[in-house]
C-alpha positions in Angstrom: -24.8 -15.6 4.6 -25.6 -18.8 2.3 -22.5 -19.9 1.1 -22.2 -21.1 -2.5 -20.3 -24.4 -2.9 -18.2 -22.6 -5.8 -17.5 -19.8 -3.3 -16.1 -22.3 -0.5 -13.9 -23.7 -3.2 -12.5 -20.7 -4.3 -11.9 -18.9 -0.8 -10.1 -22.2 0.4 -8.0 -22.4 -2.9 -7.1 -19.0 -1.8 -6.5 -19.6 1.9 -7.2 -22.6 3.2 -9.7 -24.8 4.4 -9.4 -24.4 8.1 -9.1 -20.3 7.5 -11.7 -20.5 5.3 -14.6 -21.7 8.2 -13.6 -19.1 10.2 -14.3 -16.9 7.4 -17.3 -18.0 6.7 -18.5 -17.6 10.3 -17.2 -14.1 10.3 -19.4 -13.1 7.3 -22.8 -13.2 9.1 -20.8 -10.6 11.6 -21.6 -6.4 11.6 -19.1 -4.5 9.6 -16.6 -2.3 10.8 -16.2 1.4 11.1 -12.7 3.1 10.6 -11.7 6.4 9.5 -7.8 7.9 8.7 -7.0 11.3 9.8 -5.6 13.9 7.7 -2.0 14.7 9.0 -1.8 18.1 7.7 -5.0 19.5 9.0 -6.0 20.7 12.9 -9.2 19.5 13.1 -10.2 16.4 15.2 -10.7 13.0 13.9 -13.1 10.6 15.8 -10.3 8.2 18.1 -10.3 4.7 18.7 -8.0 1.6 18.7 -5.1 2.4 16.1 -5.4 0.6 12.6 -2.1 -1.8 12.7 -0.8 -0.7 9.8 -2.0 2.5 9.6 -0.6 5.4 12.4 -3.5 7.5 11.4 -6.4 5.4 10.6 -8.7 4.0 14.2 -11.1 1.2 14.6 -14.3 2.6 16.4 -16.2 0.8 18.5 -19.7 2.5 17.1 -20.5 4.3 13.9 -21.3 8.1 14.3 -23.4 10.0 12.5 -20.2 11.9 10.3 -22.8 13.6 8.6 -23.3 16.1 11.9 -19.3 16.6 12.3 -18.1 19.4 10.5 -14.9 18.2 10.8 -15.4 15.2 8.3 -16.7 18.3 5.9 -13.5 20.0 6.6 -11.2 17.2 5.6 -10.2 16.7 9.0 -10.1 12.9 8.2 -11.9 10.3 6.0 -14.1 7.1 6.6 -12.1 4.3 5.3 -12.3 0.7 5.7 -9.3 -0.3 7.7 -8.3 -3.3 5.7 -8.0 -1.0 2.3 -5.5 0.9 4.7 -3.3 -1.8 3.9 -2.5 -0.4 0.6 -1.6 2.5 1.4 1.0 0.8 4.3 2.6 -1.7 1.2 2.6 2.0 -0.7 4.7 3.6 2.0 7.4 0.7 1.8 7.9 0.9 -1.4 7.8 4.3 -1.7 11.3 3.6 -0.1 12.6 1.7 -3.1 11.4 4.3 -5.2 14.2 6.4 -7.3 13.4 9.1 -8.6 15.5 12.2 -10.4 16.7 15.0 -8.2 15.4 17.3 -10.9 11.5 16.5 -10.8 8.9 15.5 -8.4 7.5 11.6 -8.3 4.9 10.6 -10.0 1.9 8.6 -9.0 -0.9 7.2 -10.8 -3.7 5.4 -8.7 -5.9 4.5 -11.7 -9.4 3.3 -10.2 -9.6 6.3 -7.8 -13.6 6.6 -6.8 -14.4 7.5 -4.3 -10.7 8.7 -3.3 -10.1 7.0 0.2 -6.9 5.1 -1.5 -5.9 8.6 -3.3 -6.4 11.0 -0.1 -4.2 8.4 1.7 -1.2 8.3 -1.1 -1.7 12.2 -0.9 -0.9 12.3 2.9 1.9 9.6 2.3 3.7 11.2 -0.5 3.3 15.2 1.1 4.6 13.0 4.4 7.7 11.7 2.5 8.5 14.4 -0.3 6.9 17.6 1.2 5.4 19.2 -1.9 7.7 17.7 -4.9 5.2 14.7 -6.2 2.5 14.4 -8.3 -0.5 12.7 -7.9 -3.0 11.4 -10.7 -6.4 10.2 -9.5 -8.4 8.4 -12.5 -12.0 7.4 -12.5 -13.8 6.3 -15.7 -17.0 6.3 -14.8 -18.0 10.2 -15.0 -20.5 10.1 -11.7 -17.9 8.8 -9.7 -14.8 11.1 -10.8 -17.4 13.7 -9.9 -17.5 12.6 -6.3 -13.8 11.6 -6.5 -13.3 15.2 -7.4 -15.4 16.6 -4.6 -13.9 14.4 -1.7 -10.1 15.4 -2.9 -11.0 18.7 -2.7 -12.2 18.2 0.7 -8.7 16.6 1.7 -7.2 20.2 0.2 -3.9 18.6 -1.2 -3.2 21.0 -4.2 -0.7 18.4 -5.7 -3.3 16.2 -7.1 -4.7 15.9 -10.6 -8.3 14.3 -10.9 -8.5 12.9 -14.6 -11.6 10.6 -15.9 -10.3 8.2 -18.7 -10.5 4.8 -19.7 -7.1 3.5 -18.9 -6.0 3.0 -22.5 -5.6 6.5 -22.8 -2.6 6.6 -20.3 -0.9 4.5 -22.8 0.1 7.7 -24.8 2.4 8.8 -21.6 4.9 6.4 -22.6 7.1 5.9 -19.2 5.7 9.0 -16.9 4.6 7.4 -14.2 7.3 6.3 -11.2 4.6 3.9 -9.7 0.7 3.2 -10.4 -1.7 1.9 -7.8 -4.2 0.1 -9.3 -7.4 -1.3 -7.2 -8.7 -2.7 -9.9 -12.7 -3.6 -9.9 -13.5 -7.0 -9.1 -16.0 -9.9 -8.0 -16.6 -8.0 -4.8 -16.4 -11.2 -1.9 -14.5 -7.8 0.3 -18.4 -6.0 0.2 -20.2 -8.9 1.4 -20.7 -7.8 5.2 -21.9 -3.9 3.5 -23.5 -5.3 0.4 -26.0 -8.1 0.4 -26.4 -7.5 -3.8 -22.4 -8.4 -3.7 -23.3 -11.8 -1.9 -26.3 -12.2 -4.7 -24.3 -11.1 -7.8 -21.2 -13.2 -7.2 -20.8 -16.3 -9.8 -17.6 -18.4 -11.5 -18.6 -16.4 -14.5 -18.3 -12.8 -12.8 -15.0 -13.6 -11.2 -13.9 -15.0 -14.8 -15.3 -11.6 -16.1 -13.6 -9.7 -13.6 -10.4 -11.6 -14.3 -10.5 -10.8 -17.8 -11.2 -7.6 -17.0 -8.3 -6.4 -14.3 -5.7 -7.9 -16.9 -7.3 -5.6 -19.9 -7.1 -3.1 -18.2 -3.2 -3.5 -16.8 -1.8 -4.2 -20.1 -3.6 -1.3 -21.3 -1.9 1.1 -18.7 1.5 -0.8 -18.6 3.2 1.3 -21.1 2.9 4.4 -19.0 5.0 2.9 -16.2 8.7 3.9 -16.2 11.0 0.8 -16.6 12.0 -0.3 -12.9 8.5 1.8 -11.6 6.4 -0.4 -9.2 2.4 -1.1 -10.0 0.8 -1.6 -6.9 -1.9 -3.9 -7.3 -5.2 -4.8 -5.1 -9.1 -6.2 -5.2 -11.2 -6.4 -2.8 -11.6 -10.1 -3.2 -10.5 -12.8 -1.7 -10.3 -15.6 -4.8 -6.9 -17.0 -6.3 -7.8 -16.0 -9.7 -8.2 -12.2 -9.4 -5.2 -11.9 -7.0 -2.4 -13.9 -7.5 -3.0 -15.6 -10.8 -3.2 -12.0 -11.7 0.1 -10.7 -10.4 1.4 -13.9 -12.2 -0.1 -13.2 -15.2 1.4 -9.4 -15.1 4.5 -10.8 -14.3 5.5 -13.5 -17.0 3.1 -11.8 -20.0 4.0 -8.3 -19.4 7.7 -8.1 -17.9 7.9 -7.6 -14.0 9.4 -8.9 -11.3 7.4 -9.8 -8.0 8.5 -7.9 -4.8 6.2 -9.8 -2.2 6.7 -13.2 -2.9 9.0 -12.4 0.5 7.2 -11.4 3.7 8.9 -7.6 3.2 5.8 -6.6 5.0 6.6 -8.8 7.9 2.6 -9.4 7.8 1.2 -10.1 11.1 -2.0 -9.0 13.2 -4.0 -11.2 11.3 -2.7 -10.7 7.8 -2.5 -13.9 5.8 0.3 -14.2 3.5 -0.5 -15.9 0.1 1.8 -16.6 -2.8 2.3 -13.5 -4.0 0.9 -10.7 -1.9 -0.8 -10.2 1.5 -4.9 -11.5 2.3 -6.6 -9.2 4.5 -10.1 -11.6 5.5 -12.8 -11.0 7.9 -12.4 -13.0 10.9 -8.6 -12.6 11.0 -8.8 -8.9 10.5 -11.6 -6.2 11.7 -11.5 -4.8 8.1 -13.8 -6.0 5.7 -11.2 -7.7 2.6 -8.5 -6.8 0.8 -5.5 -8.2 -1.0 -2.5 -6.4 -1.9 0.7 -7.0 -4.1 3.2 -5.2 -6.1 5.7 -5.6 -9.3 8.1 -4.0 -10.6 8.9 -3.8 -14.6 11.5 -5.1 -15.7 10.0 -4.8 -19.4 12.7 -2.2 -21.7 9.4 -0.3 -22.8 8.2 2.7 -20.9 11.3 5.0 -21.1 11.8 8.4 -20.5 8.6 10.0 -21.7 8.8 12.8 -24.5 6.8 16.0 -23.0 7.3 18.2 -26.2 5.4 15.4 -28.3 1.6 16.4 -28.2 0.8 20.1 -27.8 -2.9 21.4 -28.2 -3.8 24.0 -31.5 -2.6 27.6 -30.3 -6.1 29.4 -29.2 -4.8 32.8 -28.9 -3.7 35.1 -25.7 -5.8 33.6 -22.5 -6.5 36.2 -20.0 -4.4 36.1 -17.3 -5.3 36.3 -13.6 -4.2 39.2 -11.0 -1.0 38.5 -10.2 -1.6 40.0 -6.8 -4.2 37.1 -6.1 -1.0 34.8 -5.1 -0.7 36.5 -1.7 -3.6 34.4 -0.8 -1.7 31.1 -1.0 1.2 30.0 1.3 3.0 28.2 -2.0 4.0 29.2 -4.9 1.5 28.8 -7.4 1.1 29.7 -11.6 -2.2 31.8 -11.9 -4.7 30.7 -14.6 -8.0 31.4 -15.8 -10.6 28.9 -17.1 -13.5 31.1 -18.1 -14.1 33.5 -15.2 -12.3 31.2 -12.9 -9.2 31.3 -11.6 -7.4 28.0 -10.9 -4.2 27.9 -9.0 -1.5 25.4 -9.7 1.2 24.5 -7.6 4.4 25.8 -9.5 6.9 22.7 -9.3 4.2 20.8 -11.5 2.6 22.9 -13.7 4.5 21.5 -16.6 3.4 18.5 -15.9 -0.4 19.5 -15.2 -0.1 21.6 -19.1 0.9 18.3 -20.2 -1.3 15.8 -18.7 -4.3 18.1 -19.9 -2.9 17.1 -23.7 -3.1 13.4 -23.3 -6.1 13.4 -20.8 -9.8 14.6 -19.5 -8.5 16.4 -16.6 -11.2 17.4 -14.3 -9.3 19.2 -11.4 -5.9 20.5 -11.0 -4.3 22.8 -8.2 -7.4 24.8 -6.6 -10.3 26.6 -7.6 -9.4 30.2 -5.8 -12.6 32.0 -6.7 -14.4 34.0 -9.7 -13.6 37.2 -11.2 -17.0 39.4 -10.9 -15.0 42.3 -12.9 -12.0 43.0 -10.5 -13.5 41.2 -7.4 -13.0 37.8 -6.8 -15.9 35.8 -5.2 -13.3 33.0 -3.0 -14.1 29.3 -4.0 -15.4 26.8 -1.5 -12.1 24.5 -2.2 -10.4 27.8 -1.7 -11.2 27.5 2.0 -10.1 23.7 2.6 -7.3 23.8 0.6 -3.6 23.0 1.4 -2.6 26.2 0.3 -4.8 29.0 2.0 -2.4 31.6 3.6 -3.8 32.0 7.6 -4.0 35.8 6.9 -6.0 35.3 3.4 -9.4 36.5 4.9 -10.7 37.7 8.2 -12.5 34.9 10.0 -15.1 33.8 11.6 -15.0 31.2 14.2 -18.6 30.0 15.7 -19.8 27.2 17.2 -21.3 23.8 16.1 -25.0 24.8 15.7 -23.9 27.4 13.7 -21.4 25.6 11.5 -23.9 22.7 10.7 -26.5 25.7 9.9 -24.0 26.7 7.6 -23.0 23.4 6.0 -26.8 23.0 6.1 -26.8 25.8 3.6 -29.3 28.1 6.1 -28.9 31.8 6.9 -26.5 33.1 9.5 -25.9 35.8 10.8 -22.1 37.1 12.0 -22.5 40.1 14.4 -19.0 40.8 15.3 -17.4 39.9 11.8 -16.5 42.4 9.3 -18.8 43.0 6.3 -17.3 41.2 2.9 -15.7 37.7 2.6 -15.6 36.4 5.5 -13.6 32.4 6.1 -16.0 30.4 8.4 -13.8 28.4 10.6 -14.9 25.7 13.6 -12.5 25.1 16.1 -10.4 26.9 14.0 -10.9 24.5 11.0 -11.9 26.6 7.8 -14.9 25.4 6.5 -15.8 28.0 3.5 -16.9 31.2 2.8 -19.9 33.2 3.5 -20.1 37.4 2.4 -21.1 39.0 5.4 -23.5 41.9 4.5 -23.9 42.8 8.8 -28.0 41.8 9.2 -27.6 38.6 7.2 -24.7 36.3 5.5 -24.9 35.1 1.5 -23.7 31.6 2.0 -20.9 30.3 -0.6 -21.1 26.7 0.8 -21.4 24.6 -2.5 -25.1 23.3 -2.9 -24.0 20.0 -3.8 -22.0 19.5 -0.7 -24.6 21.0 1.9 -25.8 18.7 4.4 -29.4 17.3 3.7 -30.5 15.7 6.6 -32.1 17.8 9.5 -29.1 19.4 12.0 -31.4 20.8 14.1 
């Protein structure tokens, strides 16, 4: 990597000069490979040495080809870089300092979502600490990538999380809702340089001054819908002083909060450097590839308790409402609902909150998808299948063996013998993976087309 002179004096303004050589030397040096296993599914995540800060995220020694493990398509775990695992450890600790009423589930915003690895692993951690009383929004604004953020939630099958795609201005309107917002904020990139040679090319003083501009529009714009005393997690991927901690400062004195890592709470270590305000995660110290993490809390008197009676959509008559005797196939208790022929099912101990959010916001997904009414049969959904919520006794199943599970995530015809004819649950070392209807010579596949596997399998 040619290093800019303006780059060396930014990254040693950040860290030092001595850390920043072995930086530098580390830059020319292969990226890593880590992945984080979903806790509340069977399947088998690829193992390796333990991420330090992460009990279920693994360094591997060699990248495999995910694309031929059908248990990454079942949401048996997700390829994330180890060193944006770090987030999601600084979001468990202060998860603890969190308090939030009795009465209602927490609330979580994490407002630059694409393509979910941060979101899947706040999903685990809150289901982890609250079982199934919190809510989770996952923003994107840019409409291709809330599209895959959508798809690779619905892979991870948590039913308790809300995939919206809105600038962040528009969360302003939900004055005080949310208990804590992560906020990985886009940035000048120095974190991609080992994966990206473009990030190495684009980076200039004038893109990080962009970028700084940027990250503090788009805080202040989503301030007001943090609770007074919430927390706002906030990260880059970059390493320079400007984005990171003159931000946090920045948040702090011109918006009202009060800095909770200008302690070593983490009690950083394995690499980790400690700056000002926050935590530096830097190839050459870490295996990961960059990150940098703080938090605040507000201490600003605005964002109170928000007023959920305030905005309600023109009546549009009586909506059809879904066979009630559809909610045997869900292990939770769920409110039915149709959009079109589709019926959506939302856990019930947010609901409310999902009726409301849809007022304020472009809500993509919410709950699961449980299938389409073809008059009084319903045709199961794919996310039906990975979801959270399938009852074990939903469908008879099918389990077969990897050639025929990539044929099927490959999209090509199987055939299931012994199975019975109808809707039949694929499953993979007992892993669901989606539907097929079984029709005895041949099977109509239900995989999603754009989820099948395009490569060659065989």
């Amino acid at each position: 990597m040619q290093i800019r002179e303006s780059f060396r004096k930014y990254l040693e303004e950040a860290i030092g000069g001595d850390k920043a050589l072995v930086a530098f030397s580390a830059f020319d040096s292969p990226a890593s490979v880590s992945v984080r296993a979903n806790p509340f599914k069977k399947g088998n995540c690829p193992q390796g040495r333990q991420v330090a800060w992460s009990r279920h995220g693994h360094l591997l020694d060699r990248r495999p080809v995910f694309t031929l493990d059908p248990h990454f398509h079942a949401g048996a775990y997700y390829v994330q870089d180890s060193s944006s695992m770090f987030v999601g450890h600084a979001f468990r600790w202060l998860l603890e300092t969190v308090e939030v009423p009795s009465e209602r589930p927490v609330r979580v915003l994490d407002l630059c979502a694409a393509p979910g690895g941060k979101t899947t692993d706040l999903a685990a951690s809150l289901r982890e600490a609250y079982g199934d009383r919190f809510l989770l929004v996952s923003n994107e604004v840019m409409k291709a990538r809330a599209g895959v953020l959508a798809d690779n939630v619905a892979i991870w099958g948590d039913p308790n999380v809300v995939v919206t795609s809105d600038d962040p201005r528009a969360f302003a309107a939900l004055e005080g809702f949310f208990d804590v917002i992560v906020a990985d904020v886009p940035c000048s990139g120095e974190g991609m340089f080992r994966k990206d040679e473009q990030a190495q090319q684009q980076w200039s003083e004038d893109n990080v001054a962009l970028c700084e501009a940027r990250q503090r529009r788009i805080i202040a714009d989503v301030w007001p819908s943090l609770a007074a005393g919430g927390i706002l997690v906030y990260s880059t991927c970059t390493f320079n002083r400007k984005e990171n901690d003159g931000n946090v400062d920045w948040i702090a004195s011109e918006l009202g909060a009060e800095m909770l890592f200008k302690e070593n709470v983490l009690g950083a270590g394995d690499g980790i450097i400690r700056t000002e305000y926050g935590y530096s995660l830097v190839p050459g110290f870490v295996e990961g590839e960059g990150q940098y993490c703080s938090a605040l809390r507000k201490t600003s008197h605005d964002g109170g308790q928000v007023r959920m009676k305030a905005r309600s959509k023109p009546a549009r008559g009586k909506e059809a409402q879904p066979p009630a005797e559809l909610s045997k196939l869900l292990a939770a208790d769920v409110t039915l609902r149709m959009k079109g022929d589709k019926v959506i099912a939302v856990p019930e101990n947010i609901f409310q909150y999902v009726s409301f959010l849809e007022q304020a916001l472009h809500v993509l997904a919410a709950g699961c998808a449980v299938g389409t009414l073809k008059g009084s049969t319903l045709v199961p959904d794919a996310d039906l299948a990975l979801s959270l919520m399938l009852s074990p006794d939903a469908f008879p199943y099918a389990d077969v063996d990897r050639e025929t599970a990539l044929a099927f995530l490959h999209r090509d015809a199987i055939v299931l013998g012994d199975a019975p004819k109808g809707y039949v649950l694929i499953r993979y070392e007992g892993v669901p993976l989606g539907f097929v209807k079984n029709l005895g010579n041949r099977c109509n596949n239900l995989h999603p087309q754009g989820r099948r596997i395009r490569m060659d399998v065989k």
